[in-house]
N, C-alpha and C positions, 0 to 999 in steps of 0.2 A: 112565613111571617114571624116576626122576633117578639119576641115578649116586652112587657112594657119595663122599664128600666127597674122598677122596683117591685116587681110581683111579687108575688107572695111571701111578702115582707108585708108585718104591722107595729106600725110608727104610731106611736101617743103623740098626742099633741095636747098641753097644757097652757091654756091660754084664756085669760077673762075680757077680751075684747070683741065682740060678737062677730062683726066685717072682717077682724086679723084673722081668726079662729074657723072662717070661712074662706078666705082665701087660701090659710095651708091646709085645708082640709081639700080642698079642690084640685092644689096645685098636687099634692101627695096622692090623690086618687088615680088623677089624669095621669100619673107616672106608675101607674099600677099596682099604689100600697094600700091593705086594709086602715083604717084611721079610727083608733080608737080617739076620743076629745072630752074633757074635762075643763067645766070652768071655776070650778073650786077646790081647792086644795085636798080635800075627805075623800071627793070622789075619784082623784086623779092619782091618793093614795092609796086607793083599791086597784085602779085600772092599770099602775107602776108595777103590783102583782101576778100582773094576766101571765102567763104562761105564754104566751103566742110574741109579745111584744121583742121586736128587732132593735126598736131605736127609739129617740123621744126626743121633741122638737117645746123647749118649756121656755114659759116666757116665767123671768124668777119671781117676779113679785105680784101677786096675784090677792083680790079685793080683802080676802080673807088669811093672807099671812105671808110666807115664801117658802121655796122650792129647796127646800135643805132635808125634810126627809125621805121628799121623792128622789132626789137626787142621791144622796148614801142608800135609798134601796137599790136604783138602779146600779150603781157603783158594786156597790156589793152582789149582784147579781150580774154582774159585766153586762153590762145593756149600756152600749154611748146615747152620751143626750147631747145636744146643743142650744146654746142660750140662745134662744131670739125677745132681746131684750133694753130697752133704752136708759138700762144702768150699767155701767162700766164698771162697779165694786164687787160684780160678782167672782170676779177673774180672781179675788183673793181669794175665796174659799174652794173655789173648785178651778184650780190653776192651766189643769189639761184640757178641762172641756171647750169644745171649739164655743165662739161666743160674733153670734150675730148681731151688731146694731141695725135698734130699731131708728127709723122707716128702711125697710127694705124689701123687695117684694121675694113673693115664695119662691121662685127659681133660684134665687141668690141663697136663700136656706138651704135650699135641696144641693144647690152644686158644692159654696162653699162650705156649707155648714154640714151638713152629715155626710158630704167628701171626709171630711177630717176623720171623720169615725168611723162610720158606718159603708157609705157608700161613694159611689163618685157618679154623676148624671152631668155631663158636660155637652152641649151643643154640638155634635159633632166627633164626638170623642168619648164615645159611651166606656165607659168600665163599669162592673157592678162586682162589688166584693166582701165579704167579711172580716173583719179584724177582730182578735181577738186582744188584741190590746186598746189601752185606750188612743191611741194616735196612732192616725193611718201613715203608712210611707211617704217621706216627703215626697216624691217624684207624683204624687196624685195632684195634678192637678187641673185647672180652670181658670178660663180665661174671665 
């Protein structure tokens, strides 16, 4: 039996929409990642700290502020994050991190979005990998 595509890997998920926040947190389980989740900015500035954290799935702008010092933590700690996000102005300050438009459902995070970074989970066409840069090989990809 194969492992689930992301085991023992744990993904932050930073998101203040209760259903959005439940859906990646489900969709990232069911793919075999622990999920740490944060719906305010303080706490998801402590949980950007964990030790354990692989990757981070942040929506930027969030009830109480935005995603700028979770993101230079993570940066600075080489951990890729990915925007899932229904603002496009993020791409100027964080030019490399992959960047999901919102409405899109979690599989489409998981494949294109921390494909870029972190991982690749494709329908068929499983790879699972680490990079140590922030952008993955082009040749990873998904349909």
């Amino acid at each position: 039996m194969q492992n689930p595509p992301l085991s023992g890997e744990a993904i932050l998920v930073v998101e203040d929409e209760p259903l959005v926040a439940l859906d990646l947190r489900q969709t990232l389980e069911s793919a075999g990642a622990y999920v740490f989740a944060a719906t305010q900015l303080s706490h998801a500035l402590q949980l950007a700290g964990h030790p354990d954290i692989s990757a981070a799935v942040l929506d930027y702008r969030l009830g109480d502020g935005d995603c700028t010092p979770i993101c230079t933590l993570l940066s600075e700690r080489g951990i890729p994050f990915v925007f899932y996000s229904g603002y496009d102005d993020v791409r100027q300050n964080w030019p490399d991190a992959a960047h999901v438009q919102k409405p899109a459902d979690a599989a489409t995070i998981r494949c294109r979005g921390l494909r870029k970074h972190a991982f690749v989970d494709c329908p068929g066409r499983l790879k699972h990998f680490r990079v140590s840069s922030s952008i993955a090989p082009r040749n990873a990809t998904c349909p």
